[in-house]
ChimeraX commands (.cxc) that place a marker at each C-alpha (Angstrom):
marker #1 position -7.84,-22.95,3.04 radius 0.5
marker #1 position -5.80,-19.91,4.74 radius 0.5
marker #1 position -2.94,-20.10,2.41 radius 0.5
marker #1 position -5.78,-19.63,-0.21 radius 0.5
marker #1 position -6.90,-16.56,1.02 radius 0.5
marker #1 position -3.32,-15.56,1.43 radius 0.5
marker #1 position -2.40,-16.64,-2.31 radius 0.5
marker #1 position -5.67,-14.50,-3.48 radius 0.5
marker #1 position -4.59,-11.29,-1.41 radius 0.5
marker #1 position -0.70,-11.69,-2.35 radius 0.5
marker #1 position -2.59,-11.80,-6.19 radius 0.5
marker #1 position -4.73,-8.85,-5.84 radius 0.5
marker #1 position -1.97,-6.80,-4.13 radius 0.5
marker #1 position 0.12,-7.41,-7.18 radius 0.5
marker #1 position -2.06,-6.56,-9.21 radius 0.5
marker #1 position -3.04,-2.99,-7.76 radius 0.5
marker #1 position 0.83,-2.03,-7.84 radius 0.5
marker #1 position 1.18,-2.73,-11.32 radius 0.5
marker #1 position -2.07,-0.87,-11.92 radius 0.5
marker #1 position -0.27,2.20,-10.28 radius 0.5
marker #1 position 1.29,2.27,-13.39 radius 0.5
marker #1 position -2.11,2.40,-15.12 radius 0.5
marker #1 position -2.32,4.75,-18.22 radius 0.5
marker #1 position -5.82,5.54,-17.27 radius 0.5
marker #1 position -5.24,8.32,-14.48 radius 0.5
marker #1 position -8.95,6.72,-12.44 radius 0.5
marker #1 position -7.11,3.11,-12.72 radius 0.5
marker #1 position -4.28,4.16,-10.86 radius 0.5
marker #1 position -6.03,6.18,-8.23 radius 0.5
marker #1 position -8.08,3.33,-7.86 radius 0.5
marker #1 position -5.36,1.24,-6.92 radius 0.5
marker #1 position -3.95,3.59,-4.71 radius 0.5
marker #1 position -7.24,3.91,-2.49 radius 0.5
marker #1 position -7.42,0.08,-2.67 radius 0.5
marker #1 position -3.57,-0.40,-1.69 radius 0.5
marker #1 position -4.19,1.87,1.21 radius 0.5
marker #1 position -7.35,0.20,2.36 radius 0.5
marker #1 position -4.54,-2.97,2.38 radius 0.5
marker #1 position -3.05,-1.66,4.85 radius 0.5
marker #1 position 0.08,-3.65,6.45 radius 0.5
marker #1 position -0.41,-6.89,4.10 radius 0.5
marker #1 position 1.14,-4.10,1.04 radius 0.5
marker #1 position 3.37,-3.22,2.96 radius 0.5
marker #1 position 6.35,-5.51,1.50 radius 0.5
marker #1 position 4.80,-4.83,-2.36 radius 0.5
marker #1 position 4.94,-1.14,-1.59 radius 0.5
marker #1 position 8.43,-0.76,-0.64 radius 0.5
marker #1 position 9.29,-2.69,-3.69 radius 0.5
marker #1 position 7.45,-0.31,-6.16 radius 0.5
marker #1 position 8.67,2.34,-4.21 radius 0.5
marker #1 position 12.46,1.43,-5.00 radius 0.5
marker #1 position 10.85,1.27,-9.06 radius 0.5
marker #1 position 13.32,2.98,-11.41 radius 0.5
marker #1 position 10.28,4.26,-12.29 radius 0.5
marker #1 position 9.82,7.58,-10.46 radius 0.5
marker #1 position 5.94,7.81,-11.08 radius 0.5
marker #1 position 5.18,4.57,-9.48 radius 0.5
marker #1 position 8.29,5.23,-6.99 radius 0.5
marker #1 position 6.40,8.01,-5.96 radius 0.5
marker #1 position 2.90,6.76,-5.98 radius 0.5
marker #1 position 4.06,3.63,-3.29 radius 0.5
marker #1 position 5.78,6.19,-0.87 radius 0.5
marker #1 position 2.94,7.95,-1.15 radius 0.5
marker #1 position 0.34,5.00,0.00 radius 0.5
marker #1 position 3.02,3.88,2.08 radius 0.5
marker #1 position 3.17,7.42,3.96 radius 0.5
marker #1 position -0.63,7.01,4.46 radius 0.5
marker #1 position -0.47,3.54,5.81 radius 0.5
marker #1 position 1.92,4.24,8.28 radius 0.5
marker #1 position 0.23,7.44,9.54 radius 0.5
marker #1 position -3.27,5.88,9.85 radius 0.5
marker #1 position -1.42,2.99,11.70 radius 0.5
marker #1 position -0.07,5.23,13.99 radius 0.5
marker #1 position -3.31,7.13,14.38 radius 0.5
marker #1 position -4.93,4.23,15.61 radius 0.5
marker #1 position -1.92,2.84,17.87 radius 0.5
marker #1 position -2.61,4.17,21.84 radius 0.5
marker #1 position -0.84,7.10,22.31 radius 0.5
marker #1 position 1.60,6.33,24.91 radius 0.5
marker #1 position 1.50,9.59,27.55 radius 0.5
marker #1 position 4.32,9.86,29.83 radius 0.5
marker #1 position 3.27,9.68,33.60 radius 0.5
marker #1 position 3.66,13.56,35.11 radius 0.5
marker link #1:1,2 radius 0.2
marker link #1:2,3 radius 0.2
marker link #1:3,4 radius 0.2
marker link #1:4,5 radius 0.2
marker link #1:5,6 radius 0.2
marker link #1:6,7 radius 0.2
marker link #1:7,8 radius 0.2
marker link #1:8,9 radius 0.2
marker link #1:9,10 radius 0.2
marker link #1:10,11 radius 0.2
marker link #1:11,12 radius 0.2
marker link #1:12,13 radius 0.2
marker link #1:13,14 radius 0.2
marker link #1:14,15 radius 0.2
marker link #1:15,16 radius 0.2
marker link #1:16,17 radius 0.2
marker link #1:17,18 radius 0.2
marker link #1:18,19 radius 0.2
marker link #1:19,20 radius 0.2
marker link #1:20,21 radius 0.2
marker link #1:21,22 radius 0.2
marker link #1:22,23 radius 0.2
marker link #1:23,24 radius 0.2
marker link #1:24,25 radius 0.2
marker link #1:25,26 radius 0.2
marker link #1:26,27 radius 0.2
marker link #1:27,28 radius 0.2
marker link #1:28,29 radius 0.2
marker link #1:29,30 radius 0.2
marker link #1:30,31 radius 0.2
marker link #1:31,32 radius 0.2
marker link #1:32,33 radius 0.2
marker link #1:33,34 radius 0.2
marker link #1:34,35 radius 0.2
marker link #1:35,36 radius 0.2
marker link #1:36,37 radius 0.2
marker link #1:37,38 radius 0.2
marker link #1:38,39 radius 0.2
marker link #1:39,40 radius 0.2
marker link #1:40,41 radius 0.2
marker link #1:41,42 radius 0.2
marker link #1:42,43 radius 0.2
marker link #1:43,44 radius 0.2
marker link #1:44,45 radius 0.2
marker link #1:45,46 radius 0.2
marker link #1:46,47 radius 0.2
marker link #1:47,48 radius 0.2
marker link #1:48,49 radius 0.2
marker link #1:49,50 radius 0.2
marker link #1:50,51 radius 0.2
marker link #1:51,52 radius 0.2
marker link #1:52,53 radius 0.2
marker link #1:53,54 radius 0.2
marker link #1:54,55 radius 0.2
marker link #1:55,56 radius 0.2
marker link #1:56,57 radius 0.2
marker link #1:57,58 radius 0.2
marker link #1:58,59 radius 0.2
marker link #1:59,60 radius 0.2
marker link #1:60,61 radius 0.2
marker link #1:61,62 radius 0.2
marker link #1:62,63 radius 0.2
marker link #1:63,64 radius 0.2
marker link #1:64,65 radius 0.2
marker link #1:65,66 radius 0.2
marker link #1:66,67 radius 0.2
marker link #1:67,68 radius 0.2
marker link #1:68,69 radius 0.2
marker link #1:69,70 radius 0.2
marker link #1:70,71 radius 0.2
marker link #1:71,72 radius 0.2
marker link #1:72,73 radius 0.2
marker link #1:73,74 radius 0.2
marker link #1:74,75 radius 0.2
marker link #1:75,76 radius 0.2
marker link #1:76,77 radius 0.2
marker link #1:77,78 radius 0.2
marker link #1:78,79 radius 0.2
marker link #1:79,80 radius 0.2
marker link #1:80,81 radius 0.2
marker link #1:81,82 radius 0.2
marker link #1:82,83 radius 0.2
view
């Protein structure tokens, strides 16, 4: 049953990064906000739209990708020296 879930996720996840390259404007935004909401499982699809020869979509993935990895980093402890 997990590799199902995994299968369906891997599915959706392609199917938001093609929809970054949406003509409709709301489609693509859509699929940015959902991408994001991914989190670490797009990871791997992001950097590969983000190599696209395509610089729109190149630039939308860096873009989610830059918001993944800061609201990872938000929520990672902050790691204080000891004074």
């Amino acid at each position: 049953m997990t590799w199902l879930l995994l299968f369906c996720l891997a599915q959706d996840i392609d199917r938001l990064v093609r929809d970054l390259d949406a003509e409709d404007p709301e489609a693509r935004d859509r699929a940015a906000v959902e991408l994001e909401k991914r989190g670490a499982a797009a990871t791997a699809a992001l950097e590969k739209a983000a190599a696209s020869k395509d610089a729109e979509v190149a630039g939308r993935a860096k873009a989610v990708l830059v918001r993944i990895r800061v609201a990872r980093s938000r929520s990672s402890p902050s790691m204080k020296s000891a004074s």
